[in-house]
C-alpha positions as CSV (number, residue, x, y, z in Angstrom):
1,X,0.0,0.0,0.0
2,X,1.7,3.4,-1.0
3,X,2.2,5.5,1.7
4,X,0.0,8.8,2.2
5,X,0.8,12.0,1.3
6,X,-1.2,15.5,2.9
7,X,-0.9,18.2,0.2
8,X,-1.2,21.6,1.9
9,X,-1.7,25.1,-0.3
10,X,1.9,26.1,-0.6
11,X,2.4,22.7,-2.8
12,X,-0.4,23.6,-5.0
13,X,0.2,26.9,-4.9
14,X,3.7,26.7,-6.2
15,X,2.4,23.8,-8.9
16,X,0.2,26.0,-10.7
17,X,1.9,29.7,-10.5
18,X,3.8,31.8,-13.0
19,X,7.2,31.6,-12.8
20,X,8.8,33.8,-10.1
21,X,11.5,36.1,-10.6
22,X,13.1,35.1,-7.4
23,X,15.5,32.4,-7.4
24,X,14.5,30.7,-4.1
25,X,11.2,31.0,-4.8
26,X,11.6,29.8,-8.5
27,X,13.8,26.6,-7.6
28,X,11.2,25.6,-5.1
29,X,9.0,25.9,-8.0
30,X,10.8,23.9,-10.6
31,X,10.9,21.4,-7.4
32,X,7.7,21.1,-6.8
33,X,6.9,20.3,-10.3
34,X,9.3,17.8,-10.6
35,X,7.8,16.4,-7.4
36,X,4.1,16.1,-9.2
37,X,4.8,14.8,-12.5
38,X,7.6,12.2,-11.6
39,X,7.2,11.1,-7.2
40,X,3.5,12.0,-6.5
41,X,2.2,8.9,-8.3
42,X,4.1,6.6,-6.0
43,X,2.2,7.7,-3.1
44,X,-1.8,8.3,-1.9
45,X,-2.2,11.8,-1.9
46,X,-5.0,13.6,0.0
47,X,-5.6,17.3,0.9
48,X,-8.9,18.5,3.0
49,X,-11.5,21.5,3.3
50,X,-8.7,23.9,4.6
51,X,-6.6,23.1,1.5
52,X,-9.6,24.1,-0.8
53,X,-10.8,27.1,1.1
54,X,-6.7,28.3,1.0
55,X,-6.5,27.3,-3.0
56,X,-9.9,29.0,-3.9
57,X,-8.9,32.7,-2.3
58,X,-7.3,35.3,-4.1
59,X,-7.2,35.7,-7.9
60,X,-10.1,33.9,-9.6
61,X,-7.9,32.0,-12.4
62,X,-5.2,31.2,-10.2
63,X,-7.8,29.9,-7.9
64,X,-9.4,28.2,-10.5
65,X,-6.1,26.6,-11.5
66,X,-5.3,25.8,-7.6
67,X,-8.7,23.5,-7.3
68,X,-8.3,22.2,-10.8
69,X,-5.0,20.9,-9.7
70,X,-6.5,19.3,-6.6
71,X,-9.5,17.9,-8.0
72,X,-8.4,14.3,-8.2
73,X,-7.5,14.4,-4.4
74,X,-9.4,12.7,-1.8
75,X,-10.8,15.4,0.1
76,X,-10.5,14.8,4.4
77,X,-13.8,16.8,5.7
78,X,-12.9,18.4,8.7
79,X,-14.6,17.9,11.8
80,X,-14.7,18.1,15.7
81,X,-12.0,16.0,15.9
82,X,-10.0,18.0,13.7
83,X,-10.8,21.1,15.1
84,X,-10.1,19.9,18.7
85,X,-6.5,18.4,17.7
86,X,-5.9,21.7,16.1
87,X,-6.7,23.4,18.8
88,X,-3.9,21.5,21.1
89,X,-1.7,22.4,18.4
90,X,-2.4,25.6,19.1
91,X,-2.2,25.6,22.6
92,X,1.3,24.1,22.6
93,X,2.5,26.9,21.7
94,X,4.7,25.8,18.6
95,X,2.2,27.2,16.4
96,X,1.0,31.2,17.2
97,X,-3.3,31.1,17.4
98,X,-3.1,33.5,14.1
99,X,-1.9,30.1,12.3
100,X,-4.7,28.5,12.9
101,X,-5.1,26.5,9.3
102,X,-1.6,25.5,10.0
103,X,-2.9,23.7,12.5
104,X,-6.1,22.5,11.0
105,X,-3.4,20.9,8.1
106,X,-1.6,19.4,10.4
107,X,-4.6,17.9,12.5
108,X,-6.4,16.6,9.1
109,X,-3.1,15.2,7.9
110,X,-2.7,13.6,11.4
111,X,-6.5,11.9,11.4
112,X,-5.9,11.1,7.9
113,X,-3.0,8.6,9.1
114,X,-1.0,10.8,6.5
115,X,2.7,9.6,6.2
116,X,4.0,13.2,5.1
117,X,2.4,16.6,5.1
118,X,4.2,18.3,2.2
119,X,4.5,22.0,2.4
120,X,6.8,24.9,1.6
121,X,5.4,26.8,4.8
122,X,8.9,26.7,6.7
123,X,7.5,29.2,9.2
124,X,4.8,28.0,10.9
125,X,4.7,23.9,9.8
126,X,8.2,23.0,8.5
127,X,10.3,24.4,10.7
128,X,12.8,22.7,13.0
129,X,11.7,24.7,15.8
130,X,8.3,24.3,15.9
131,X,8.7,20.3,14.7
132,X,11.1,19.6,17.7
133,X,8.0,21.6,20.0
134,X,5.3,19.5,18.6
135,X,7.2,16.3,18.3
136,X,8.0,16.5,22.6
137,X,4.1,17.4,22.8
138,X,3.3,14.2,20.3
139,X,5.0,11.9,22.7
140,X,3.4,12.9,25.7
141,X,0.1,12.8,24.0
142,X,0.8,10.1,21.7
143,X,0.2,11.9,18.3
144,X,1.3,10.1,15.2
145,X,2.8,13.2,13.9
146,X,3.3,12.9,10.4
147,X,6.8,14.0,8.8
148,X,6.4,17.4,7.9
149,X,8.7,18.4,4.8
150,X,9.3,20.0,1.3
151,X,9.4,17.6,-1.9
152,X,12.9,18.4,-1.9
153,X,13.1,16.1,0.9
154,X,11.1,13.2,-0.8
155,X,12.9,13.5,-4.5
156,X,13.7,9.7,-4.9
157,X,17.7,9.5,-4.5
């Protein structure tokens, strides 16, 4: 069974947008495309409400490109469960209350039984600091934290 992959709005985001001028920003472009078109059918994607609420903001053919690109995903529906694991995310204080659909991915990618939440959000999600905070809080609560990373940390070698 191939393992399971959470895509959050930064992957789709960077998927379907104009090139950047910016060479971080473009590289973690070219990336993520490589990502989608050669790694992403080895594994079980799945994104959730947040994810779609995230891709549909904003400029209505980008949007409109963001949700075309995600609409072969299995879509997690979030509910009370969700919203209550997000909420200790929250309160650990790894993730500031304003980041609140950071924690809702991180919660449906958790109830999912996602292997990997793949994001480009190094602030608030992929972040050493805030993983190394949430992974102590996953033990004592016994979370099955997923691995939160870029693709450029699952490009096969």
């Amino acid at each position: 069974m191939p393992e399971i992959i959470y895509i959050e709005t930064t992957i789709v985001s960077y998927l379907v947008a104009k090139p950047s001028r910016e060479l971080i920003l473009a590289a973690h472009q070219e990336v993520t495309r490589e990502w989608s078109e050669n790694q992403r059918p080895l594994y079980r994607c799945v994104t959730s409400q947040e994810t779609l609420l995230e891709a549909s903001a904003g400029d209505e053919r980008m949007a409109a490109s963001r949700i075309d690109a995600l609409k072969d995903l299995p879509v997690i529906e979030l509910n009370a469960d969700i919203e209550e694991t997000a909420i200790s995310f929250l309160q650990t204080g790894a993730i500031p209350e304003t980041m609140r659909p950071d924690a809702i991915h991180l919660a449906a990618a958790l109830h999912a039984g996602a292997d990997y939440l793949l994001t480009w959000n190094c602030r608030h999600l992929t972040n050493a600091h805030v993983l190394r905070r949430l992974e102590r809080e996953a033990v004592v609560r016994q979370w099955p934290l997923p691995t939160v990373c870029t693709p450029l940390e699952l490009l096969a070698p």
